[in-house]
C-alpha positions in Angstrom: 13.0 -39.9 13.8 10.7 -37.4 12.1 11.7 -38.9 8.5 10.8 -42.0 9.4 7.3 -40.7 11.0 7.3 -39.4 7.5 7.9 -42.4 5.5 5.7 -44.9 7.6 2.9 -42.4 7.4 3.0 -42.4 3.8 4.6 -45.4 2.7 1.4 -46.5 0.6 0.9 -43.2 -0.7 4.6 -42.8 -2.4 6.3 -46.5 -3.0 5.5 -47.6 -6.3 6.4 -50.7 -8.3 8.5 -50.8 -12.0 8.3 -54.4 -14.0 10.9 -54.3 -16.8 12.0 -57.0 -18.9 16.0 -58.0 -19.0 16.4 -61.0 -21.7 15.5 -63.8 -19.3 15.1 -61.9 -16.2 12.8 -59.2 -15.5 12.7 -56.1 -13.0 10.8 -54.5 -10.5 12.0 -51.2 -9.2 10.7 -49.6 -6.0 10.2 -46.3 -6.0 10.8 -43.8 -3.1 9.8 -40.5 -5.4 11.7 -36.9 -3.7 8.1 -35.8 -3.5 10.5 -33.2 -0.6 13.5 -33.0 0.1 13.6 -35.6 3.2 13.2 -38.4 0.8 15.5 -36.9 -1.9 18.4 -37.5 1.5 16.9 -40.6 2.5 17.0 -42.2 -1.1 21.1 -41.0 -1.2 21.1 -41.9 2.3 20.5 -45.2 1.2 22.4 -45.1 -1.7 25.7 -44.2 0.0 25.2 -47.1 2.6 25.3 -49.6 -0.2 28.5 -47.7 -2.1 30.2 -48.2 1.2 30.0 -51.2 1.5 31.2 -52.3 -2.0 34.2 -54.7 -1.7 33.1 -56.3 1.1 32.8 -60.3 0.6 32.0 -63.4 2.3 34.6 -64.7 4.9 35.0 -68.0 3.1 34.4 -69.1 -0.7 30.5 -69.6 -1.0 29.7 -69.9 2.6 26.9 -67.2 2.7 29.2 -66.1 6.1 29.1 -62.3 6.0 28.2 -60.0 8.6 24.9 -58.8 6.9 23.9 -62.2 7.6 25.0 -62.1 11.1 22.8 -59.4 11.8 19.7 -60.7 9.9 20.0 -64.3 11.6 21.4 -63.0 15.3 24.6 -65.0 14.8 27.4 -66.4 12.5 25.5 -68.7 9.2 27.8 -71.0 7.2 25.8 -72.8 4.9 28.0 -76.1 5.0 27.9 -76.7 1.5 24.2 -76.4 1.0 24.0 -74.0 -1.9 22.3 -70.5 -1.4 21.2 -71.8 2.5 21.7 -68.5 3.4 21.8 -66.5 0.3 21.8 -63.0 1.4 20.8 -60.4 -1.3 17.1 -59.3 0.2 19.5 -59.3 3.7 21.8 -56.8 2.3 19.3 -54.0 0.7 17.4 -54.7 4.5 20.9 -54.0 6.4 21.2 -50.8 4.7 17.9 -49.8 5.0 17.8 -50.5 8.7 21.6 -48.6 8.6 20.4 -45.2 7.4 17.2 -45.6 9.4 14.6 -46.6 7.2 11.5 -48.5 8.7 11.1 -52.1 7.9 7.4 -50.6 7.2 9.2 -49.1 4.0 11.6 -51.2 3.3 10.7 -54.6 4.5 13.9 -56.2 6.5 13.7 -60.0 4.8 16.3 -62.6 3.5 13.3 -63.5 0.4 13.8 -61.3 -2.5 10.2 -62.5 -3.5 8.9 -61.9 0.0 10.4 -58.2 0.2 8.4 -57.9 -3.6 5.4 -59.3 -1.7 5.2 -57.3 1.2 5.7 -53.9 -0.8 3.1 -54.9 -3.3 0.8 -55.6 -0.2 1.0 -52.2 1.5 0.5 -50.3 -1.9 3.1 -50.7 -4.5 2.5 -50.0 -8.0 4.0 -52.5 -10.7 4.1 -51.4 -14.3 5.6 -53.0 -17.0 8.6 -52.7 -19.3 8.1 -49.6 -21.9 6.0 -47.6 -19.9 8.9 -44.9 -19.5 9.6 -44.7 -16.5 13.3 -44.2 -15.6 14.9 -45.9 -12.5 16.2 -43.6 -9.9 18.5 -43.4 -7.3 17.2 -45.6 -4.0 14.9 -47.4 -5.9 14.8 -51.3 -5.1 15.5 -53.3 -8.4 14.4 -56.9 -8.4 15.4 -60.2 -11.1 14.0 -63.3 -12.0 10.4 -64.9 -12.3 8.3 -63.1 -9.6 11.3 -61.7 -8.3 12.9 -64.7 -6.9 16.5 -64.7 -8.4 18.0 -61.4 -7.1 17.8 -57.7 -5.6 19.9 -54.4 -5.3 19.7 -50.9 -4.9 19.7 -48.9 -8.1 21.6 -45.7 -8.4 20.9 -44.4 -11.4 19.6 -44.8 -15.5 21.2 -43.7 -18.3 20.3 -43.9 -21.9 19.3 -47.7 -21.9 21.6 -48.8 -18.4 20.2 -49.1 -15.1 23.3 -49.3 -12.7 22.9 -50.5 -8.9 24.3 -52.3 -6.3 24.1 -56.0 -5.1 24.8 -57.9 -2.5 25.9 -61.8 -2.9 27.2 -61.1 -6.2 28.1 -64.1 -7.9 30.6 -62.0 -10.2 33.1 -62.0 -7.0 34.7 -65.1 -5.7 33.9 -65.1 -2.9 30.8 -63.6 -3.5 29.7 -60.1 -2.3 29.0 -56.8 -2.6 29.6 -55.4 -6.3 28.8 -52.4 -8.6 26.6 -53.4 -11.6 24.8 -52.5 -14.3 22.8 -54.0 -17.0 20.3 -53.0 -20.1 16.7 -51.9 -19.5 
């Protein structure tokens, strides 16, 4: 309870905004920074939520039916063949947020990847663009696509030019879900 006093009290004061550029895609990453040690836990807090739940996939081929989804929507979604009805990326950094008890005041509990960006940006994020050094850190919130519409995970960590995270409704699995991945800065 008293790190998430914490947080809310000085969520506009410490979250901050990255904008890279990944060939067609580009990033935003969130930034929680370890300003003491509370946040250093909570960022591997969140962190080790998402690693636990890699493997885990939808209950049927393309369905968007997984239990992040069940707890976003209050029930069971199938989107009956209605492509990405219920695509759940945003849903699954939220879920693990809410899991390790971050405040949707931090970490805003959404199933729009460009409404999560939105939110953050509007209580006091910071974006910066591609080149300006900064390097991605563990429990920082990594966004793809044109205004962050495409996709979301939870970065772990950069090295040399990598930024490796984890996503939920991973298209890489069949059926989709939770992977580890990686790509160039």
């Amino acid at each position: 309870m008293k790190l998430r006093n914490y947080w809310c009290g000085r969520m506009k004061k410490y979250v901050a905004y990255m904008l890279f550029y990944f060939l067609f895609f580009d990033f935003i990453f969130i930034h929680m920074p370890p300003i003491k040690v509370k946040a250093a836990s909570q960022a591997e807090s969140l962190m080790s939520m998402a690693k636990s739940q890699i493997g885990i996939k939808e209950r049927s081929s393309g369905s968007d039916d997984i239990l992040y989804n069940d707890w976003y929507y209050g029930e069971p979604v199938n989107n009956n063949g209605v492509a990405a009805r219920y695509a759940w990326c945003a849903v699954f950094v939220s879920w693990c947020a809410k899991e390790v008890g971050i405040s949707n005041t931090i970490i805003p509990w959404t199933a729009g990847t460009t409404d999560m960006k939105n939110k953050l940006i509007n209580s006091g994020g910071v974006s910066h663009l591609k080149g300006s050094g900064y390097r991605p850190q563990c429990g920082d919130i990594i966004f793809f696509g044109s205004n962050a519409s495409q996709h979301v995970g939870i970065v772990e960590y950069s090295s040399q030019n990598r930024v490796y995270y984890i996503d939920g409704n991973n298209t890489q699995t069949n059926p989709h879900g939770v992977h580890y991945s990686n790509c160039s800065l």
